[in-house]
C-alpha positions, 0 to 999 in steps of 0.5 A: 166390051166389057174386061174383067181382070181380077178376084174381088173379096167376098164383101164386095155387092155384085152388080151383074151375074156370069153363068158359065158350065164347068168346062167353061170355068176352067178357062181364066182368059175368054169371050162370055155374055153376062145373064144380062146379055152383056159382053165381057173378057175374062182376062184373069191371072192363070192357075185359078178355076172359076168357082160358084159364088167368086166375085169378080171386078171389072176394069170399070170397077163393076162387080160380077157373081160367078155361078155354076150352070145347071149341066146334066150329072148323075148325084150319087146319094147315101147315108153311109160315109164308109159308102161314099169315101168308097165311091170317092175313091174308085171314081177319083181312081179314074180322074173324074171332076167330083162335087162332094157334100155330106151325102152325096156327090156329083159327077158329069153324066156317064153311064159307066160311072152309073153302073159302078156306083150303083154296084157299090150300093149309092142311089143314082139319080140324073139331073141337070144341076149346077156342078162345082167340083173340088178344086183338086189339091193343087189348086191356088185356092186349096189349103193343101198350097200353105202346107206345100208354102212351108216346105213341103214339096209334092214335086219332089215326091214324083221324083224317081232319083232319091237324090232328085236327079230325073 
């Protein structure tokens, strides 16, 4: 079996591709087939998701693409950016994975969501698409990290003691 053990840059020419749900890119350490059928380990140091377009090195020396399977979502459509931050907010109040671009976002299907979207006047549409959500501000591979790098702590902002005493 193929090991996959690290990150390569973006330089590197892929010899194989790994398709895998985003459920499935979440996890660093795992069994999966490549497109070709080949078997591989995932055995990639923790903290980092799995994005579309990575490029990952086997112990071998080959080169995989990572890609973000097509899944079933609803993609949220409008030309109104006031709109779509609105949107952006009320679904990241309910801690829900959002794929965003310039006019549109994307979330794993749910009628619920749906509904509250469409209330807030985005046009819905349900499809199987590739869903690559943000990262999220703590992710190893986020810009937010070189600012918490500096000095600036979020854990010290959870804190309910002024004097850091939980």
């Amino acid at each position: 079996m193929l090991r996959v053990t690290q990150w390569v840059g973006e330089a590197a020419k892929p010899d194989a591709t790994l398709t895998l749900p985003f459920a499935l890119r979440q996890r660093s350490r795992q069994r999966a087939r490549l497109d070709n059928g080949q078997e591989v380990a995932l055995l990639l140091p923790r903290g980092r998701m799995l994005r579309h377009g990575d490029l990952l090195q086997a112990e071998n020396g080959s080169v995989i693409r990572v890609l973000a399977a097509p899944e079933d979502v609803s993609t949220a459509h409008t030309d109104d950016p006031l709109l779509l931050a609105r949107a952006c907010y009320h679904l990241g109040n309910r801690h829900v994975p959002l794929q965003i671009r310039d006019r549109w976002i994307r979330y794993g299907r749910d009628h619920v969501l749906d509904e509250l979207v469409k209330k807030l006047g985005l046009k819905i549409v349900r499809e199987r698409a590739p869903f690559d959500p943000e990262p999220g501000p703590y992710a190893p591979d986020h810009a937010h990290v070189a600012v918490a790098a500096e000095g600036h702590s979020h854990e010290a902002s959870n804190r309910s003691d002024p004097s850091g005493r939980r």
